[in-house]
LODOSE-162731 format. One record per residue: residue in one letter; x, y, z of N, C-alpha, C in turn. Coordinates in pm, whole numbers, plus 32768, in hexadecimal, padded with zeros to 4 digits. Layout:
<atoms>
<code = A | neast = X | nnorth = Y | nup = Z | caeast = X | canorth = Y | caup = Z | ceast = X | cnorth = Y | cup = Z>
...
</atoms>
This chain:
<atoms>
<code = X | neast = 8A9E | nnorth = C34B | nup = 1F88 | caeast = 8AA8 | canorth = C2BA | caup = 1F79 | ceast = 8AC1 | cnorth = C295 | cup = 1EE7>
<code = X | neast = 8A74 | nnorth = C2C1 | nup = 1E72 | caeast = 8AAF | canorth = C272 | caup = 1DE2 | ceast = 8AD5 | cnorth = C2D4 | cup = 1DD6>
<code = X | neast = 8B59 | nnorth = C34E | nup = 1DEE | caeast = 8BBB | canorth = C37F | caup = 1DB7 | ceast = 8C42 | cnorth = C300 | cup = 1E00>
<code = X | neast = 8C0C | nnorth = C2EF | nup = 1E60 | caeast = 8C83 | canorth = C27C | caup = 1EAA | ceast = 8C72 | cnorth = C1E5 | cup = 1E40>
<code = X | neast = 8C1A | nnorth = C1F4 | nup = 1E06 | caeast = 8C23 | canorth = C158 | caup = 1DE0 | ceast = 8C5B | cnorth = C17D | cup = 1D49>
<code = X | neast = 8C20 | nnorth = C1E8 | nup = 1D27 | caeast = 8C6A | canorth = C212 | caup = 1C84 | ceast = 8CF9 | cnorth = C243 | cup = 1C87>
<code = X | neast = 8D3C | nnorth = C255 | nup = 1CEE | caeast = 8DD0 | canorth = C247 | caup = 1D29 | ceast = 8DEE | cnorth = C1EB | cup = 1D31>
<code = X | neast = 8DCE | nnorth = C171 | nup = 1D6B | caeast = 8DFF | canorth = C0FA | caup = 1D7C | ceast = 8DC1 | cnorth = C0A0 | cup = 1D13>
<code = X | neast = 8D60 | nnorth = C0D4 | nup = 1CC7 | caeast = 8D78 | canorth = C077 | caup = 1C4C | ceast = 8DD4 | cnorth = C0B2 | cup = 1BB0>
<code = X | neast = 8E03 | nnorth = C11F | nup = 1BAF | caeast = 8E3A | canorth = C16E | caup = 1B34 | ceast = 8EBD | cnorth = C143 | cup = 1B48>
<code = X | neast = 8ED0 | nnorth = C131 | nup = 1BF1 | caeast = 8F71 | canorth = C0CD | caup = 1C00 | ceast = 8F97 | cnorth = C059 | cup = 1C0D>
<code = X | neast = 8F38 | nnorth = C001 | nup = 1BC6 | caeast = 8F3C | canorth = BF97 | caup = 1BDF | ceast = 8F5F | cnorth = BF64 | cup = 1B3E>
<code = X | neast = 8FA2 | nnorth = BEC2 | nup = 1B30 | caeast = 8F8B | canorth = BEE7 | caup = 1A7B | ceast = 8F3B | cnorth = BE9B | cup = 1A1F>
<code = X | neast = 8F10 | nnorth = BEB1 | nup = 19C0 | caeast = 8ECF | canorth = BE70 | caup = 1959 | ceast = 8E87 | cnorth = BDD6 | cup = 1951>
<code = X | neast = 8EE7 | nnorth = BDA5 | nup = 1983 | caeast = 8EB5 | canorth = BCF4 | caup = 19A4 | ceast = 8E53 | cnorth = BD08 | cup = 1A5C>
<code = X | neast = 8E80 | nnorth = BD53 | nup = 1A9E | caeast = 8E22 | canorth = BD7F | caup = 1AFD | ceast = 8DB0 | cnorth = BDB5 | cup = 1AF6>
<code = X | neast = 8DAF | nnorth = BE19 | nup = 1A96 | caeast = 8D41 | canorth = BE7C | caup = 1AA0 | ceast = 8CEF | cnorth = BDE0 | cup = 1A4B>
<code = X | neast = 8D25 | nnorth = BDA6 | nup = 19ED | caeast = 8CC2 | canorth = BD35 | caup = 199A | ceast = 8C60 | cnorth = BCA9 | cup = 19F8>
<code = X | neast = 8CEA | nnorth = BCAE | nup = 1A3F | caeast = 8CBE | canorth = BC0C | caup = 1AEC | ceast = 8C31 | cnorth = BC87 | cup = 1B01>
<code = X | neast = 8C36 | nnorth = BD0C | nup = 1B3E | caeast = 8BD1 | canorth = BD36 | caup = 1B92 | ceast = 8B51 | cnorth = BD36 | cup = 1B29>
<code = X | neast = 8B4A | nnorth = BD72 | nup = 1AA6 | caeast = 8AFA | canorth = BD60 | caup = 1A6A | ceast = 8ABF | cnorth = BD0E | cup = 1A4F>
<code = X | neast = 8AE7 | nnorth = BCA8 | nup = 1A28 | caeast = 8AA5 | canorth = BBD3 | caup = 1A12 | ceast = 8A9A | cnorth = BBC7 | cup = 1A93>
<code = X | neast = 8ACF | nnorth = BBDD | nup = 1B10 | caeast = 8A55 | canorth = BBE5 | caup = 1B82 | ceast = 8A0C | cnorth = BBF4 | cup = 1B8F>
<code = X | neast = 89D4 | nnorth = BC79 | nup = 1B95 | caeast = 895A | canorth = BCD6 | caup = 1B9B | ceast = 8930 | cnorth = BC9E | cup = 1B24>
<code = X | neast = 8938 | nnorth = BC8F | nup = 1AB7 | caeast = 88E6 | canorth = BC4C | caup = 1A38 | ceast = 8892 | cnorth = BBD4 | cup = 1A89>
<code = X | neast = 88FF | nnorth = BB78 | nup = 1AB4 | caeast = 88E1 | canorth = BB07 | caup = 1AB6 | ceast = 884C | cnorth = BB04 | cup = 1B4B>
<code = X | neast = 8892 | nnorth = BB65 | nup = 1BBB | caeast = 882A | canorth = BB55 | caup = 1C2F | ceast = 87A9 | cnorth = BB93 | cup = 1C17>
<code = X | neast = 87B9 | nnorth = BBF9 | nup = 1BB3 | caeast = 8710 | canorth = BC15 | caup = 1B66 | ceast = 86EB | cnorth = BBB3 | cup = 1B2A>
<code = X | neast = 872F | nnorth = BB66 | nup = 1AED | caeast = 86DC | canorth = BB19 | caup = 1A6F | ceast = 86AD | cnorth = BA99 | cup = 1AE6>
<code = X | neast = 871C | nnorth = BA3E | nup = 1B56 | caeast = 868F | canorth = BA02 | caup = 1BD1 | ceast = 8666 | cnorth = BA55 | cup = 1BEC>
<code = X | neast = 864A | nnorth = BABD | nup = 1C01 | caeast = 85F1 | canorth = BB1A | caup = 1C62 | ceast = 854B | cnorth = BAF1 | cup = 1BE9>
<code = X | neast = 8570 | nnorth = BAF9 | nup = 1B96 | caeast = 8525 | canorth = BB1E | caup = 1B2C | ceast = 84B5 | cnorth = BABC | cup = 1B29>
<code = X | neast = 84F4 | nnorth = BA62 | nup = 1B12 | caeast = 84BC | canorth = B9BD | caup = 1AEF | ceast = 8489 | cnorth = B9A5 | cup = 1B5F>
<code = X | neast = 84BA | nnorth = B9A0 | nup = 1BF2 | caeast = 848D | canorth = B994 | caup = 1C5F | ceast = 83F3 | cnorth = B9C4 | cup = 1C75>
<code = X | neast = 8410 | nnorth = BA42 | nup = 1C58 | caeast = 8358 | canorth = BAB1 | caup = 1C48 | ceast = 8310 | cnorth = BA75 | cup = 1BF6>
<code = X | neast = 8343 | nnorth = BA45 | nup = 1B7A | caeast = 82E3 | canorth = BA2A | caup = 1AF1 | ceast = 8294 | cnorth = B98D | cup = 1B35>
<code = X | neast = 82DB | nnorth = B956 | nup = 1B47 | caeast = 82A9 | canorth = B8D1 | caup = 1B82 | ceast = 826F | cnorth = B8D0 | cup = 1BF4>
<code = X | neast = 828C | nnorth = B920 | nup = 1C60 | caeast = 822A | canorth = B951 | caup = 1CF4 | ceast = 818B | cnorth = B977 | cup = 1C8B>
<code = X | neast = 8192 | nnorth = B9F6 | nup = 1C4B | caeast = 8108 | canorth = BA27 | caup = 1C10 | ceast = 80DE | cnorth = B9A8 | cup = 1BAB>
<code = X | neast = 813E | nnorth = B940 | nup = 1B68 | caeast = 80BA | canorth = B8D4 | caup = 1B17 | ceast = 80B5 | cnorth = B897 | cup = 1B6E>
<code = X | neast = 80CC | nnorth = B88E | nup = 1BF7 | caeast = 80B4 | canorth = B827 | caup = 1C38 | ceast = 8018 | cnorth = B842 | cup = 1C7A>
<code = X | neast = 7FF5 | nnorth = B8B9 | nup = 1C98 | caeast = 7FA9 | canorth = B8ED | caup = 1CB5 | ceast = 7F3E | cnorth = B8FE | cup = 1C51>
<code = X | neast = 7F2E | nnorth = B8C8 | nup = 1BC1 | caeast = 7EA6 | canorth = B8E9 | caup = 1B6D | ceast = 7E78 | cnorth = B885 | cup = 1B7C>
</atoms>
């Protein structure tokens, strides 16, 4: 499975591989805030 995705991302180009990264940046960083504020919500 991630030899298939490191194939289909090594062929993909530069402004792509960047969109997927500031994705994944971006859906951790709500993921993030989401948790931080669930646990102060909870003290």
């Amino acid at each position: 499975m991630g030899k298939l995705i490191v194939k289909k991302v090594t062929g993909l180009s530069w402004k792509a591989k960047v969109s997927l990264v500031l994705i994944f940046v971006l859906a951790f960083s709500v993921f993030m805030c989401n948790t931080t504020e669930y646990l102060l919500a909870f003290q």
